[in-house]
Structures are given as C-alpha cells and as structure tokens.
C-alpha positions in Angstrom: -65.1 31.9 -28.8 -64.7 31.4 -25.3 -63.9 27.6 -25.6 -61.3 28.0 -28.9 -59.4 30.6 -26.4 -59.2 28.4 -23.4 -57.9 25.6 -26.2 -55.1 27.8 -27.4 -53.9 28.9 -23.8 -53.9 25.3 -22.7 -52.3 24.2 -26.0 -49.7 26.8 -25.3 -49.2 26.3 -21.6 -48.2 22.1 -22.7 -46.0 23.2 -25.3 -43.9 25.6 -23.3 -43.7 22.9 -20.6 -42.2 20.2 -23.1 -40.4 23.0 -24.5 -38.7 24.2 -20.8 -38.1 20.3 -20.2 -36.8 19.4 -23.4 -35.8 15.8 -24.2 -33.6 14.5 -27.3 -33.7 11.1 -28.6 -34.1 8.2 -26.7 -34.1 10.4 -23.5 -38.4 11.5 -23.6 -39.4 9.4 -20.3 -40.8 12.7 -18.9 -42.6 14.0 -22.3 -43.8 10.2 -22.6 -45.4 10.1 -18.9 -47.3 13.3 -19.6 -48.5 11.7 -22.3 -49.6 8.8 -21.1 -50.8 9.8 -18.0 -53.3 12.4 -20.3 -55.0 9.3 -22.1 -55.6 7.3 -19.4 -57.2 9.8 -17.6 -59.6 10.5 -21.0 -59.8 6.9 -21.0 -57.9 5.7 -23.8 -56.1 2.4 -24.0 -52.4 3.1 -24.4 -49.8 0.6 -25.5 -46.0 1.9 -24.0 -42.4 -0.4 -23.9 -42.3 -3.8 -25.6 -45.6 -3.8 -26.6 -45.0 -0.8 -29.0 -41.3 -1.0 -30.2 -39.3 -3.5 -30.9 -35.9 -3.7 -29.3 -32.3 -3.8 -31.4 -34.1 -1.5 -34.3 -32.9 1.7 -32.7 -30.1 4.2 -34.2 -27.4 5.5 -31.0 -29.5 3.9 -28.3 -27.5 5.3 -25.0 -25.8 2.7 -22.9 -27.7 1.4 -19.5 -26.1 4.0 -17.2 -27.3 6.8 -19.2 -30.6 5.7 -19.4 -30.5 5.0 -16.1 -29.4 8.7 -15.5 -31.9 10.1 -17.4 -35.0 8.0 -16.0 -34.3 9.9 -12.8 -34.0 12.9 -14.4 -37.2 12.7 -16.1 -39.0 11.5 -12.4 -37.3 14.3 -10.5 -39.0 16.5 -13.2 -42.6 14.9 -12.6 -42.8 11.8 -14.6 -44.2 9.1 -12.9 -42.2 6.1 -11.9 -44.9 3.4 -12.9 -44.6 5.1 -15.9 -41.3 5.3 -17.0 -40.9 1.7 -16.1 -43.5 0.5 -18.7 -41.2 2.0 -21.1 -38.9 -0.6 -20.8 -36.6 1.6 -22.1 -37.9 2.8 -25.1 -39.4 6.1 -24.2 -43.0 6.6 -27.1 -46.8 5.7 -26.0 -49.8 5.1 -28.5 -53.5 5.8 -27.5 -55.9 4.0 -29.1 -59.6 5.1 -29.2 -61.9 2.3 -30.2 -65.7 3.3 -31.0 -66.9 -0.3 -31.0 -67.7 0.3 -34.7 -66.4 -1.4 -37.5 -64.8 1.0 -39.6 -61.4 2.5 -40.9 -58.2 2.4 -39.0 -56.3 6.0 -39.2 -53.3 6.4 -37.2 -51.3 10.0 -36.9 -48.2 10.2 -36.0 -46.3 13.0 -33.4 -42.7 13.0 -32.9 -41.7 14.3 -29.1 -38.3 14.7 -29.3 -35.9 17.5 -28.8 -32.4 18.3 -30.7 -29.0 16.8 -28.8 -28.0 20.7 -28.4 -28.4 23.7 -25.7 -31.0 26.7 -26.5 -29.6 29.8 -26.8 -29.9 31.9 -23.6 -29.9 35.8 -25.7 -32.1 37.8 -23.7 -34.1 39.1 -27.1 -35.0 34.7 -27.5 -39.3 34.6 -26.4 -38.5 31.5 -24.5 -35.7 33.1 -22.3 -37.9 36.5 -21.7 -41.0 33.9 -21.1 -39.3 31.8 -18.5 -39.7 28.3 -20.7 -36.4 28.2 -22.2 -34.9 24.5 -21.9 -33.7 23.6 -17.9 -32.0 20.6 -19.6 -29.0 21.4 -21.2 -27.7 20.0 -24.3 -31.5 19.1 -25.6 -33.7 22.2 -27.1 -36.7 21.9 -28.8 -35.4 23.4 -32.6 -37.9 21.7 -34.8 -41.5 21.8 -33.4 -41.8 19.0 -31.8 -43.4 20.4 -28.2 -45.8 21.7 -31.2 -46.4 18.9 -32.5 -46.5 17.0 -28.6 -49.3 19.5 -27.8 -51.5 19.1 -30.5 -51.5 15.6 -30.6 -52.6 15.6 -26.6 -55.5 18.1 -27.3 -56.6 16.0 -30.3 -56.8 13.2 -28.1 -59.1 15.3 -26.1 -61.4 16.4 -28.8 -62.0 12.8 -30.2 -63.2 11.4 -27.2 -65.7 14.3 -26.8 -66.9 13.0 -30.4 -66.2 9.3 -29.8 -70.1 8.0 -30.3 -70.4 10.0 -33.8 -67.3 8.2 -35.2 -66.6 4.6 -35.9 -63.3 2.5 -36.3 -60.1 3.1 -34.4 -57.7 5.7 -34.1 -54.2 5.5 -33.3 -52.7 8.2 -31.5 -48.4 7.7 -31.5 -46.2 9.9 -29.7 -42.8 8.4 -31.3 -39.7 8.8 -29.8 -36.4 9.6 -31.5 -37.6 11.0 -35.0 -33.9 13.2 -34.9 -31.4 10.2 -36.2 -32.4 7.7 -33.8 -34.8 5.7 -35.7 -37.3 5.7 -33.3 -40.2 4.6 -36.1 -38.7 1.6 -37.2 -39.0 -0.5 -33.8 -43.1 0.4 -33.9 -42.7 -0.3 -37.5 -41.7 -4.0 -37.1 -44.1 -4.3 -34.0 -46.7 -4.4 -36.4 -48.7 -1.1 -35.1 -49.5 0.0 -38.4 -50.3 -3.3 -40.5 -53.5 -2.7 -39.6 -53.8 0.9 -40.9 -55.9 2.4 -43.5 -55.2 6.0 -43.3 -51.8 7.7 -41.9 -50.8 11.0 -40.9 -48.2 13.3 -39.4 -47.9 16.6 -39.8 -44.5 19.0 -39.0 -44.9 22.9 -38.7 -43.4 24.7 -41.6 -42.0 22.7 -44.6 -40.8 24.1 -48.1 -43.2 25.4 -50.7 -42.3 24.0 -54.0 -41.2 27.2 -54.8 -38.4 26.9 -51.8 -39.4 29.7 -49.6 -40.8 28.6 -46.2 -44.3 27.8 -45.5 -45.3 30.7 -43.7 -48.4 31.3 -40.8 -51.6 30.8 -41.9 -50.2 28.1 -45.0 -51.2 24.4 -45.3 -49.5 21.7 -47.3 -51.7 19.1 -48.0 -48.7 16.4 -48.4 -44.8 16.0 -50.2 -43.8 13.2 -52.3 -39.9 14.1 -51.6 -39.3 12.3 -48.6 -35.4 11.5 -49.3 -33.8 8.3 -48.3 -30.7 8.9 -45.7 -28.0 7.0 -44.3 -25.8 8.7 -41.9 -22.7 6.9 -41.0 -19.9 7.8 -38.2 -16.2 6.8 -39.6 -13.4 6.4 -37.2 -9.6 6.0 -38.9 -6.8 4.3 -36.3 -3.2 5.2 -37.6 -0.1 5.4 -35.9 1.5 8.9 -34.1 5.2 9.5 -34.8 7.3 12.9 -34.8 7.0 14.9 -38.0 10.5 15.4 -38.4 12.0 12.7 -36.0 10.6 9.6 -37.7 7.7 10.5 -39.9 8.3 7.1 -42.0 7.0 5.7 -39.2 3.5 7.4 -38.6 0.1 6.3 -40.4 -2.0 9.6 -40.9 -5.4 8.9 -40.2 -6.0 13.1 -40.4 -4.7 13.3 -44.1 -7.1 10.0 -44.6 -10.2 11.9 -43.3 -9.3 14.9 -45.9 -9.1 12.7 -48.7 -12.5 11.0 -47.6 -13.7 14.0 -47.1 -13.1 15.3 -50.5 -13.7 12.1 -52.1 -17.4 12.4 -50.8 -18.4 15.6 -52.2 -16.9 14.5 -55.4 -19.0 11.3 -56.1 -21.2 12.0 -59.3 -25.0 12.7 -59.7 -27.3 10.4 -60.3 -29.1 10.4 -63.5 -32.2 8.2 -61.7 -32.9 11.0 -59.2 -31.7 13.5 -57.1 -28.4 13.3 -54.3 -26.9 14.4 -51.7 -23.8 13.8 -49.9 -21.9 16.2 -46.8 -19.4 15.2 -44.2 -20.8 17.9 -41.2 -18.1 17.2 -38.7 -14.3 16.0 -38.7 -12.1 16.0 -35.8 -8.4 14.3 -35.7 -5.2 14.9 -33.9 -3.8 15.5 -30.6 -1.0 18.1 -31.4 0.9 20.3 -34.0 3.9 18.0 -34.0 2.7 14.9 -34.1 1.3 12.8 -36.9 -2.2 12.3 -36.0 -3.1 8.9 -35.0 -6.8 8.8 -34.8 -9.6 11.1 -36.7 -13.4 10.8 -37.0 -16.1 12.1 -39.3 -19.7 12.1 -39.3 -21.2 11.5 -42.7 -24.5 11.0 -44.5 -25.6 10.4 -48.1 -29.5 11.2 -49.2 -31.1 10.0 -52.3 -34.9 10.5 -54.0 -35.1 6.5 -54.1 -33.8 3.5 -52.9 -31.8 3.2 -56.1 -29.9 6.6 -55.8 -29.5 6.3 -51.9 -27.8 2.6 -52.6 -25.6 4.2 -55.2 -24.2 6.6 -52.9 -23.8 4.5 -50.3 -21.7 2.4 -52.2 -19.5 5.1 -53.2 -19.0 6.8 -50.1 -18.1 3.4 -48.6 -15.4 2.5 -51.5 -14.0 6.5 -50.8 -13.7 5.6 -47.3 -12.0 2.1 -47.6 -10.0 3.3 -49.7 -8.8 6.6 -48.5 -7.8 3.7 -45.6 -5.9 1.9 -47.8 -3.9 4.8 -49.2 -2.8 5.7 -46.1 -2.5 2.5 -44.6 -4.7 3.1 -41.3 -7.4 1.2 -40.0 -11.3 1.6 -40.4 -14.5 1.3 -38.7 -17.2 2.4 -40.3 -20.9 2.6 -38.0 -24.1 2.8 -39.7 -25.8 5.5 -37.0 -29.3 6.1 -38.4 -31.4 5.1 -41.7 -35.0 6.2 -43.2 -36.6 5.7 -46.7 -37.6 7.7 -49.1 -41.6 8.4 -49.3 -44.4 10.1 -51.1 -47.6 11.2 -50.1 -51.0 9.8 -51.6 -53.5 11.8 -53.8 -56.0 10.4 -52.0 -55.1 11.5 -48.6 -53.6 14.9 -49.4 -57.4 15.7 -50.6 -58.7 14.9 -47.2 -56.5 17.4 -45.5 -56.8 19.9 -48.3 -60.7 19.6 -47.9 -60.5 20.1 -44.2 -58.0 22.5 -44.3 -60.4 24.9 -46.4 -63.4 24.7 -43.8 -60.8 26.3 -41.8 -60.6 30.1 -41.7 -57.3 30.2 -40.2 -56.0 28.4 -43.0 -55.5 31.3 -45.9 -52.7 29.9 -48.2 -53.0 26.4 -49.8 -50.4 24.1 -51.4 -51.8 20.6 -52.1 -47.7 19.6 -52.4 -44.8 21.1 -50.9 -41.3 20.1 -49.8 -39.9 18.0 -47.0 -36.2 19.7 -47.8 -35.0 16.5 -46.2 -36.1 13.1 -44.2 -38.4 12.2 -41.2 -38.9 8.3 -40.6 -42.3 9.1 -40.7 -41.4 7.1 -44.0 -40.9 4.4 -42.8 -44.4 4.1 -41.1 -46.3 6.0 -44.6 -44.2 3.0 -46.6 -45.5 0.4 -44.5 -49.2 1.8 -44.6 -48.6 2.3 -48.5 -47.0 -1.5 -48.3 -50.3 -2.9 -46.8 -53.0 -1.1 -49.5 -53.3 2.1 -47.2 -52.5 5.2 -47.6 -51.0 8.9 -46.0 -49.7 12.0 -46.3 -46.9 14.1 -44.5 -48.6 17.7 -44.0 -47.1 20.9 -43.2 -48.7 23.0 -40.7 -47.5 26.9 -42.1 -45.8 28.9 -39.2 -43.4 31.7 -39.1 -40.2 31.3 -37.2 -37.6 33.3 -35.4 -35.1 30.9 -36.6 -34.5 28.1 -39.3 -35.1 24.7 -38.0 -32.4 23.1 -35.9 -31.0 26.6 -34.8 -30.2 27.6 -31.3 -33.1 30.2 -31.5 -35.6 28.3 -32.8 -39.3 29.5 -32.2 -42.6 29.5 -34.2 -45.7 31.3 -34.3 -47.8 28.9 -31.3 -51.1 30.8 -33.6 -50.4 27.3 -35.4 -51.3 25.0 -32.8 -55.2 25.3 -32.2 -56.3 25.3 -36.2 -54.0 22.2 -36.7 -55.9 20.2 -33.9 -59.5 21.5 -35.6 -57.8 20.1 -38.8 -57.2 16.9 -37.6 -60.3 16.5 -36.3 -62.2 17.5 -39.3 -60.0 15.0 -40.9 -60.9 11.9 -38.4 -64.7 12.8 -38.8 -64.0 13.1 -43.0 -63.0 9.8 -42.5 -64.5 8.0 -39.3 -68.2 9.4 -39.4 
C-alpha cells in the first residue's frame, strides 16, 4: 500500500511539473530533456533528433529564431543543454528496453505536448489554488497530455524493475506535436515502427459509444473511428478602394471568405461514411470604409476513410478557388496539418480489456468507445497494421473540470497510477 502511494504522489508531483511548464507543439525541449534524462539514468537506450524523426514531415514547424527562443526557454527552465541539442530541432525521445530475448516488439505511444493557448488564471481552477498553473503563457496543458507524459516515465520505471522476466523490446515514444503539428509522421517515415508487433497509446477520457464521456474509474479497450483530417489555412489578396468613392475598383477578399465560408458547410454528405467540415476562424479587413483587401480562414475537413476525407477535400478546394474567382481576388491555399483515419484491432483491444479487469480500480468496461475526432496516433497504428501488427487506441476514464481543449481543463490525477499497472500488465500479457 505503501509503495502504490509513493507511485501516485510521484506520478502527480511530474504531471504538475509538465503541467506548470507547459509546452505546445514543436516547442517540448524542456518536457523532452526530463524525459530523456529519466531513461538514461534507468538505463534505457534512447534515440532523440535525426535518429527518431525525419525532417520536412512536420505541420507549422516554427521558423529558426523561434526555436531558437524557445530552446533557451526550455534551458533557463531546467532542461539540459546537451540535451536539447540532440534534438536537432525536433523536440520527442524513445526509450528502448532490450531484454536480450528474442520476442515481440510492442511500442506505446505518449504525446507531450501542450495546447497553443493560455490557462485560465480563475481563482476556483485546482491548478491556480495548487501553485502549477502554466508559467508559459500561450501553451496550457487542455488535453492530458502531462497525464499521459507521467505515466509513460513511471512505466519506464516499472519495466526495468521486471526487465529479466520479460523478453523482446519495448519502445517507449514521447512524440512531439500530436495537436496539428504532425509530429508522428517524421518517426513514422524514420522507420521506428516497421519493426513493431504490438502498438499502443492511450488518452484519458474518450467518448462511450453512447456519447457521454468516459468517466473515472472507465476503460475503453480501443475505437475504430479514428477520422481522417486535413486542416488547411486560406489567405484571399484583393484590392482596398473607398466604398462609395470608387468601389468599381476594389476586389473583396472579405465577401470571398463569406461565400467560402458558406460554401463549406454546404458540401453534401457522403453516402461511403461519415463528414465533417467547419471553418473555426475568419478574420479580414482593416476598416469600416474600406473594401477589405486581405482575409484569412482556418479550415478543416474530417472523413471516416480515405475515400470521404478525399471527397471533401476536393470540394472544399473547388469552394475556395472558386469563391476566388467570383470575386476576382487571389488565393493561397496551405495544407497546415494531416492524419488518417484508423481502427483498433480485436486482437489488441482484448489484451487491454483482460488487464484492465485484473485491475480493481477499473469498474466500468467498454471494449469500444469513441475518439470524437483524430490523434496521428493513426498514422503510427496504420503503419503497425501496414506491416502485419497490430494496436489499439485506449481510453483511460477520468472526470474533468472542463471539456478538452478548454481554458480550465483538469482531470481526476486518481487516473494516473492504475493506467501505468495497466500497461504493465499488458507488456507482461505480452512479453513474459
């Protein structure tokens, strides 16, 4: 009893930490040197920079000066500068325990980083009466993923307290960039799954199939709606002029947005599967008496497959092009971020429902639930699935304060310890 307490208060203690230094996408230099620095000192290999991601494969990768910026951000908040130069930029870190053993290959996945937003600072939030509300402003952790940082460190732990009953390899990857910046597909390409029999990753919360949230004390074994997204930023160049003065002389790109904007959320269903289109932010114009001369939107289109996701692409592109058209105003369109659709195995959603019900923490059990979205954890399950492997997306039930991606985001940290036993019982399922 002892030992499971001193677990949760040091799982909780390194969540609040990533949590007070929160890092969004392509920014996690500190998170990754914490990381890192915790395997090696275990003793596990870990493979960091180059040698895990590819480089050019990344969605709104931030220009030399930023990273720059934020590499001495991350140091001045304890990362290590040996570290962070490893990274080569690209700011993840795998562990890989070896037994010596020939056997399976699992890998589990952990995504690290934060939202590109500020916390809330309301007195009644847990993390601002707590003292680990986010020092960094404009990144908050708003989807688990200090949660989901934590566990994946303590795993590490517990498997190399067990490593001479097990056999194979496990892969330990603390991915970068999971929110739009396609951090998955650079380690995709690098080849750090072709070799993997078994994949996991896990997200506290998820859907239940019957849409309400999964709450404490719930396990998902797996979801086979992973949906395929392509978010795209859109940028219309007109011409100003005076409304009344010469307005025969102005190209509107604001009355182009609108119609692209209402174009989009009028392209039909698709009878091969389920879509979804929004255009979340517009902003055009520089005054109330002039024609506006430049406007951008922020769009994205999801489908259940490849087929429907194509489909809408096509469409929303055709609305866009021709809204330009119409209104006789350039266009630049700029794919920003991209991951596939996905479904979990039978086969490895029994593995975690088995271990989950060993479990007593564990009380409510869905063998399939609901992503209510995407996660490029797809992309690495596809190329698993691709290679004769297979995985399973799990959701770890937790209550929240807020829904996910909100200002006041928190979760129930009574999560954290039973979801590192489960992934434990699930290496030993598979590995003993």
């Amino acid at each position: 009893m002892r030992k499971m307490k001193d677990t949760e208060k040091r799982l909780i203690e390194l969540r609040r930490d990533f949590h007070k230094h929160a890092e969004s996408m392509w920014k996690e230099y500190r998170t990754a040197s914490i990381v890192a620095r915790h395997l090696m000192t275990l003793g596990i290999p870990v493979v960091m920079g180059d040698d895990l991601s590819v480089k050019g494969m990344q969605f709104q990768y931030p220009p030399e000066e930023k990273i720059a910026e934020e590499k001495r951000r991350a140091i001045s908040q304890g990362a290590e500068p040996e570290l962070v130069e490893k990274m080569c930029g690209l700011p993840g870190v795998m562990g890989i325990i070896d037994t010596g053993k020939e056997g399976p290959v699992t890998a589990f996945r952990f995504d690290i980083d934060a939202l590109p937003f500020s916390e809330t600072d309301a007195p009644e939030h847990r993390p601002v009466k707590e003292n680990y509300v986010s020092v960094n402003g404009g990144s908050c952790h708003a989807c688990g993923h200090d949660g989901h940082t934590a566990i994946g460190m303590i795993v590490a732990e517990e498997l190399m307290k067990r490593k001479d009953s097990l056999r194979g390899r496990i892969k330990l990857i603390f991915q970068p960039a999971e929110e739009g910046g396609g951090g998955a597909r650079g380690i995709v390409e690098r080849g750090c799954l072709d070799d993997v029999d078994y994949f996991f990753a896990g997200h506290l919360g998820l859907t239940r199939l019957d849409g309400k949230p999964l709450p404490s004390h719930g396990i998902i074994g797996g979801t086979k709606d992973f949906l395929d997204s392509r978010r795209y930023n859109i940028i219309y160049k007109g011409k100003a002029a005076h409304p009344c003065g010469n307005p025969n002389d102005g190209k509107n790109a604001l009355l182009a947005s609108c119609v692209a904007a209402l174009g989009i959320h009028t392209i039909p269903p698709h009878c091969q599967g389920e879509f979804h289109q929004n255009v979340g932010v517009m902003h055009a114009g520089s005054s109330r008496n002039t024609i506006a001369a430049d406007s951008y939107m922020e769009v994205e289109v999801r489908g259940e497959n490849d087929i429907v996701a194509e489909y809408g692409e096509k469409k929303m592109l055709s609305v866009v092009k021709g809204a330009a058209e119409a209104y006789e105003v350039e266009c630049d369109v700029v794919l920003i971020g991209k991951s596939s659709s996905g479904a979990s195995d039978d086969k490895a959603i029994e593995i975690v429902m088995r271990c989950a019900r060993t479990i007593p923490w564990f009380t409510e059990f869905h063998d399939v639930g609901s992503v209510g979205g995407s996660d490029d954890a797809s992309e690495m399950l596809r190329r698993v699935q691709k290679n004769g492997g297979v995985g399973s997306y799990i959701g770890l039930g937790a209550d929240f304060t807020a829904s996910f991606h909100d200002k006041a985001f928190d979760f129930d940290e009574g999560v954290l310890a039973p979801s590192v036993e489960l992934f434990v019982k699930m290496v030993e399922d598979i590995h003993s």
